[in-house]
N, C-alpha and C positions, 0 to 999 in steps of 0.2 A: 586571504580570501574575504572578500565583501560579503553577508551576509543580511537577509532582513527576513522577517519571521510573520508572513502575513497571514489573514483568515479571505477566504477565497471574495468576499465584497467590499475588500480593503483594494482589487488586484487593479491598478487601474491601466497599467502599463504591460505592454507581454513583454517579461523577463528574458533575458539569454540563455538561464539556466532555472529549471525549475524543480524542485523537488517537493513531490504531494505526498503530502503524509496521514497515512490513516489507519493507527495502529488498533482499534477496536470496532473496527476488524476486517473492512474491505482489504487494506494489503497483507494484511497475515491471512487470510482468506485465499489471497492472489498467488503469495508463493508455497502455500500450501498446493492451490491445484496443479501450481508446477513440479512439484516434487513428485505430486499424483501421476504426472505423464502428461499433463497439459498441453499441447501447442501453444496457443496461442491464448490471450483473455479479452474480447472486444466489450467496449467500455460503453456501456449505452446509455443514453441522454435520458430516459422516461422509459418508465413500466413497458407504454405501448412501443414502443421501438424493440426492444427489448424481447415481446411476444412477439413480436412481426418476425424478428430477426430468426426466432426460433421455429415459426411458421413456413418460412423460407427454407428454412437449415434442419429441420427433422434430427439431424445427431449430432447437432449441437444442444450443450446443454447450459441451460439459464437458470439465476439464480438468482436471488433479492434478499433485503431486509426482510426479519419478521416473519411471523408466519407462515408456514408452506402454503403454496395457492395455484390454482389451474394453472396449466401452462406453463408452470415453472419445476425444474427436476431436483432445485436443491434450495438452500436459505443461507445466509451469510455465516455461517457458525465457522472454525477452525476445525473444533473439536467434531464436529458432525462430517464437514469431507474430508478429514485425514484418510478413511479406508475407503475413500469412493477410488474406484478405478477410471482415467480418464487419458489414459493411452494415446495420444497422437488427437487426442479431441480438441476443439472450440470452444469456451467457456463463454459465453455472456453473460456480464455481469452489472448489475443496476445497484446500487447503495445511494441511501441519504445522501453522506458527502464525499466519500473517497471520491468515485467515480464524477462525481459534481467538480470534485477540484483540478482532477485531471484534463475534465474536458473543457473548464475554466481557461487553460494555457496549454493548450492545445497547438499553439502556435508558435510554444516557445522551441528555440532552438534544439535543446534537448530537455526534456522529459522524463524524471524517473520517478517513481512511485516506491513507498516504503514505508516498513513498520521496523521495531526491534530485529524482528527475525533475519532481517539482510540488512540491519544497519554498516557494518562492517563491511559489504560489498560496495553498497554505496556511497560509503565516505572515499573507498577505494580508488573508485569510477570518477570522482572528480576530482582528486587526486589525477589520475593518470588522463583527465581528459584538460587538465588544468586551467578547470576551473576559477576564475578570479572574482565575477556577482554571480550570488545564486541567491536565488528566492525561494524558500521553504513556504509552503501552503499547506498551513493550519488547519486540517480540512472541519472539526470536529466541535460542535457547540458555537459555531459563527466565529470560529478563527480565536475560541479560550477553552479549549479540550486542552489540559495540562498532561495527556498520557501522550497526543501529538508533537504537544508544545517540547517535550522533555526530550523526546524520540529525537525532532527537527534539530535541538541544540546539540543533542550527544552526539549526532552526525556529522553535525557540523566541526564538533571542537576534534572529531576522530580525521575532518578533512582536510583542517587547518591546521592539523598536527600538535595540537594540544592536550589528547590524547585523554581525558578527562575519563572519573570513575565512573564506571557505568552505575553503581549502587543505587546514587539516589537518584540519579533520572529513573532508573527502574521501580524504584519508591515511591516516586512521585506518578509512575502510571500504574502502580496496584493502589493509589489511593486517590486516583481518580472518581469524576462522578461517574463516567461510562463504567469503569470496571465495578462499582458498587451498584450500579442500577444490573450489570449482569449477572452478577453473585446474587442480588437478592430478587430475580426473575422478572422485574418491572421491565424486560424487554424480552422479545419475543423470538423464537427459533436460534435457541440458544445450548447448548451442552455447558455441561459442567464444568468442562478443561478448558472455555473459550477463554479465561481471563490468563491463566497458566501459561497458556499456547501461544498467547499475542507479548507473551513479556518473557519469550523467550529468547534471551542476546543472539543473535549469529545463528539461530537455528539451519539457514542455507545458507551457501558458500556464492550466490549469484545475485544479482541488481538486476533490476524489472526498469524495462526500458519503455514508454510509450510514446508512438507518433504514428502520424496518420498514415492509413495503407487504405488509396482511395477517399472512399466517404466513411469509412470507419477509424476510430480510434481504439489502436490495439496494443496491448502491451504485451512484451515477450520477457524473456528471460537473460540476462547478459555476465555468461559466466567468467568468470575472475579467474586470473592463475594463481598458482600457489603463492604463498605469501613468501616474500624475504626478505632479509631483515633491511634495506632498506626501505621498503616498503612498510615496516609496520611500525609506526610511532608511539616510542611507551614512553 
């Protein structure tokens, strides 16, 4: 498998394959609200899209970086909607970059989104979708977020069957600067467990798929079958 590892204003070509990566904390965030009951997660371009969408959609519930603020029912944390209940719901969701990089390649043929937490699903997924170029977007610190960067390769080396120790990629994202700016509160609407919770391997058994439905960019959920042993590369 072809590989390249770019920061979403490096992107100048739409990939065949793309994988957005943004492990503190839009996509740990993303398959959190699916474990919650999620339907679906629309991926909004700006703040004000974002309130419209929500204005439109009254039980749909919207969410952002930072601070809680009018019009918005939650904040980007892990640790803050693990016990939301979101049953058969709509999620909109606005972030700095995740959602920035996703909607970056928007156009690519396929679109998956991912943190730690469904690493292993979607190295999975492109495995079974055989994959040969795939482009990893760096979504975090202008394409040099090293808890990304670590994420993107460990998926990679699990899709090319190289199978690599997850230890120090995972080392390398609890000693990142996003996870020390969360620990020591410089960033805002934040739980305790968020740094915990986004570096946690395989937490779901599913890969988060995005592509357009309409004029929205939506990402779902795309569950895997049980594993076997030709399928899992040690």
């Amino acid at each position: 498998m072809k590989t390249q590892f770019l920061g979403i204003a490096e992107l100048t070509e739409v990939p065949p394959v793309a994988v957005v990566v943004d492990v503190m904390r839009a996509y740990t965030v993303a398959a959190w609200a699916f474990a919650r009951g999620a339907e679906r997660i629309v991926l909004a371009g700006s703040l004000d899209e974002a309130l419209a969408l929500k204005a439109q959609h009254p039980d749909w519930v919207a969410l952002k970086d930072g601070p809680p603020a009018p019009g918005f029912d939650a904040v980007n944390s892990p640790g803050l909607l693990r016990s939301a209940d979101l049953g058969g719901r709509t999620v909109v969701q606005k972030t700095t970059a995740g959602t920035v990089g996703a909607l970056a390649v928007k156009d690519a043929g396929l679109v998956l989104c991912a943190g730690f937490v469904v690493a292993e699903a979607t190295a999975r997924l492109l495995r079974a979708r055989g994959s040969d170029r795939v482009t990893f977007v760096v979504t975090g610190e202008d394409g040099q977020a090293d808890e990304d960067l670590a994420c993107a390769q460990y998926i990679a080396g699990r899709a090319d069957g190289t199978a690599p120790d997850a230890a120090e990629f995972l080392r390398r994202g609890a000693a990142s600067r996003a996870a020390t700016e969360l620990t020591d509160g410089v960033r805002q609407g934040v739980h305790p467990d968020d740094v915990e919770l986004c570096l946690e391997l395989d937490r779901f058994p599913f890969a988060m798929v995005a592509a357009q439905e309409g004029s929205l960019m939506v990402l779902r959920p795309h569950a895997m079958p049980p594993l076997t042993g030709e399928d899992n590369p040690v």
